[in-house]
C-alpha positions, 0 to 999 in steps of 0.5 A: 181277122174280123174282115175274113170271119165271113169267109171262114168256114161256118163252124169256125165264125164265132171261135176265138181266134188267139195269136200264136206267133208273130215275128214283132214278138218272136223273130224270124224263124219258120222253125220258131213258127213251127213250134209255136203252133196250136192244137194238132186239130187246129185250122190256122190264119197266116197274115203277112204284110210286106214290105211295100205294106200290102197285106195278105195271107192263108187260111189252113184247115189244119195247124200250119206244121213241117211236113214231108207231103202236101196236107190240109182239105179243100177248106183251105184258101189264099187271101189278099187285101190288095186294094180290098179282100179277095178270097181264093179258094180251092179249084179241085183240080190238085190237092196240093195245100199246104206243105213245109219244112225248115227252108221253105212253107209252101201253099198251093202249087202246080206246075212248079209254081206255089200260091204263096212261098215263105223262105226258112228265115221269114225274110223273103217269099213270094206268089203266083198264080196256081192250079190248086187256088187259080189266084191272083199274085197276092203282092204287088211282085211276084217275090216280096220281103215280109214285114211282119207275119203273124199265125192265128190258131183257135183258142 
């Protein structure tokens, strides 16, 4: 957290960050992360280490939340420290942020790829390079199996 506060948006740099979900304290379950979710006017920080222990993640400008359409401002973007911090932000070409429900969290996408998926159970996701963020795979392979996750809101 303290290395993306640079590439937060300003108004956020000197907010409190608070952990609202984590899978090591709360399991596995989009569901679970959900509900665990801060104010409805909430920016959140998803972190996500995997299975071959590269960390990376996204930053929404809105509480992470089930939906039936794609949310979230231009204010959103895709991170990796894979070797060392890579911010990827929004193209402008699509709108196409953040939407989830109970099988799937997706962020970012166009022609039928999504900068970061994450499956119902948190077990498995995956990466691609999309239109709205024009990123790089944020793993090392284009599907990965998560370790640990981890939702950050503002206190």
């Amino acid at each position: 957290v303290p290395q993306l506060g640079p590439q937060l948006p300003h108004r956020l740099t000197q907010q409190p960050w608070h952990l609202l979900y984590s899978t090591g304290r709360d399991g596995f379950s989009l569901r679970t992360l959900y509900r665990s979710g801060a104010r409805p006017d909430s920016p959140a920080l998803l972190l996500i280490r995997d299975t071959e222990a590269q960390a990376f993640g996204a930053f929404s400008s809105s509480v992470i939340r089930s939906s039936s359409g794609f949310y979230g401002t231009g204010e959103t973007f895709l991170f990796s420290f894979c070797p060392e911090l890579k911010v990827f932000r929004w193209t402008g070409k699509n709108d196409f942020f953040v939407k989830g429900d109970v099988n799937l969290l997706m962020v970012g996408g166009g022609s039928g790829r999504f900068g970061l998926w994450l499956d119902g159970d948190l077990h498995h996701g995956g990466s691609q390079p999309c239109e709205t963020f024009d990123n790089d795979t944020l793993s090392h392979r284009e599907e990965f199996c998560i370790q640990d996750l981890e939702l950050w809101g503002l206190a």
